[in-house]
N, C-alpha and C positions, 0 to 999 in steps of 0.2 A: 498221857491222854486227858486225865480232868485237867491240865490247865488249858489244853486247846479249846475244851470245851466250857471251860469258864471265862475264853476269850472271844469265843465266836458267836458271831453278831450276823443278821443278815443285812447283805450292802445291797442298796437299791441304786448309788450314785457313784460311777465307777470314772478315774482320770481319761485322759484318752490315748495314757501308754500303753502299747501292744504288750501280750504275753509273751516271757520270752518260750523258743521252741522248746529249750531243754525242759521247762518248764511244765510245756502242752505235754511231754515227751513222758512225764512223771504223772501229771495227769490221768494220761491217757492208761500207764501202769498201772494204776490204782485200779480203774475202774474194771480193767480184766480181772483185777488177784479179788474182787468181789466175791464173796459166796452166793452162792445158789443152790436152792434143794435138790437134791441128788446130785450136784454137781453140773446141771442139763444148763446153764448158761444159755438161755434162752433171749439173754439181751442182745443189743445193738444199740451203738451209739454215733451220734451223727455230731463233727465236733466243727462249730461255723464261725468262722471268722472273718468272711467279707461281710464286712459292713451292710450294702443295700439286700444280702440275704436275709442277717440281724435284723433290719426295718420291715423288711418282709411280716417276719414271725412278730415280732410288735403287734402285729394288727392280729393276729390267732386270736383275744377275743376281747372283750372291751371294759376289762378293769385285770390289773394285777400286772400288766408289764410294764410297770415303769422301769426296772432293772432291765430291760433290751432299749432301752433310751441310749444308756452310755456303755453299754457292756462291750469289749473288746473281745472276748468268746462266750459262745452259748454251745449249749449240750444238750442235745437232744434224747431224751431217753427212753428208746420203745423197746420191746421185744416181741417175737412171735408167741403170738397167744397159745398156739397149738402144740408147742412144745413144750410147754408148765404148764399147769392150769394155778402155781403161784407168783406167775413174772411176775403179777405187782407187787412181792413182795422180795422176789427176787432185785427187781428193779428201783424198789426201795432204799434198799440196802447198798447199791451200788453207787446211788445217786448221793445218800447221805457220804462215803469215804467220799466222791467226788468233793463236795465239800467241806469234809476235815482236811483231805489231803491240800486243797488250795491252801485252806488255813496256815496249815502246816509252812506253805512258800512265802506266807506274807501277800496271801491274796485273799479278797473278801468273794463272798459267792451267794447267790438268793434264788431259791426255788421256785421255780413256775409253775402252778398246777397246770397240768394239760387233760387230764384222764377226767371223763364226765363233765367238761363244758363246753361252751359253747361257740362258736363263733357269730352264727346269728340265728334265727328261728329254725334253719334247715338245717344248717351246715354247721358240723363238732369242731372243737377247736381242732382235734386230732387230723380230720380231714383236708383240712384246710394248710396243716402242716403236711400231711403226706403229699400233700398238692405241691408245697412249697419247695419240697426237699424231694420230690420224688420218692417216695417212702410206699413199698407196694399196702398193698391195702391189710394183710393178714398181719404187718407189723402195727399195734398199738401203743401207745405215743402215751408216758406216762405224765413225763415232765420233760421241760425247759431247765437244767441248772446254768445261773451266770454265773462269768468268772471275770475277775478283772483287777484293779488298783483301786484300792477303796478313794474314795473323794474327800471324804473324812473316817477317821479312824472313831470304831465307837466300841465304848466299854462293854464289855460282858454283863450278864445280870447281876447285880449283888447276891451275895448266900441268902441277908435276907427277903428276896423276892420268889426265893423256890419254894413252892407251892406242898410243902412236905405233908399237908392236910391230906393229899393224895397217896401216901404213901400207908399200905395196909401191913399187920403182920398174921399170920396164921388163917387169913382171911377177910372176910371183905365188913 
């Protein structure tokens, strides 16, 4: 596990080789065997890969998608609000293996915040996805994860750029 995590980089600029299915297939495992408080699996994930859908969600709000430029899948990540009152962190959780798990295939992957912005003065980024996708309205839209073939490969952070100042013992 630390070496995935001393390898994983987020990819904003993705080849424009398809995933293969076996691939979505392992994926898509991952993101079931997620844990969840009390086990209540409150998520849904919406897994896109036609293209002019992709371009669609691009426009959800007007900085941080450059990663649905080239992305060959996106993952949608909501859950029904009313069944946790922790999906976001439920959905957190599920979203980050999504992206080790890619790691893990030799895929790069880059988180799209979706939760609390905006699309434009009226309309939430979320809305505008549930418009996209058909997404009834009681499910909320946490994130966008991409997935794809990196464009270029890029190094992990070095050891020394870990910010260990951060790190307390016996307290704060």
């Amino acid at each position: 596990m630390i070496d995935i995590l001393r390898k994983r980089r987020s990819i904003r600029k993705y080849t424009n080789k398809r995933v293969e299915s076996e691939k979505v297939e392992l994926l898509k495992e991952a993101v079931l065997r997620a844990p969840s408080s009390k086990n209540i699996n409150p998520w849904e994930f919406v897994f896109v890969d036609d293209k002019e859908i992709i371009e669609k969600l691009k426009s959800c709000k007007p900085h941080g998608v450059t990663p649905l430029t080239t992305a060959p899948l996106a993952v949608v990540i909501c859950a029904d609000e009313c069944k946790n009152d922790v999906w976001v962190e439920d959905c957190s959780i599920a979203s980050i293996l999504l992206q080790l798990t890619a790691q893990t295939l030799g895929l790069g992957s880059c988180w799209i915040q979706i939760r609390k912005r905006m699309f434009s003065e009226e309309i939430s980024s979320e809305q505008y996805i549930q418009n996209v996708l058909n997404i009834p309205e009681k499910f909320k839209v946490l994130s966008i994860v991409t997935i794809g073939y990196a464009e270029t490969e890029r190094s992990g952070k070095s050891f020394d750029e870990l910010q260990f100042e951060k790190i307390r013992i016996n307290g704060f």
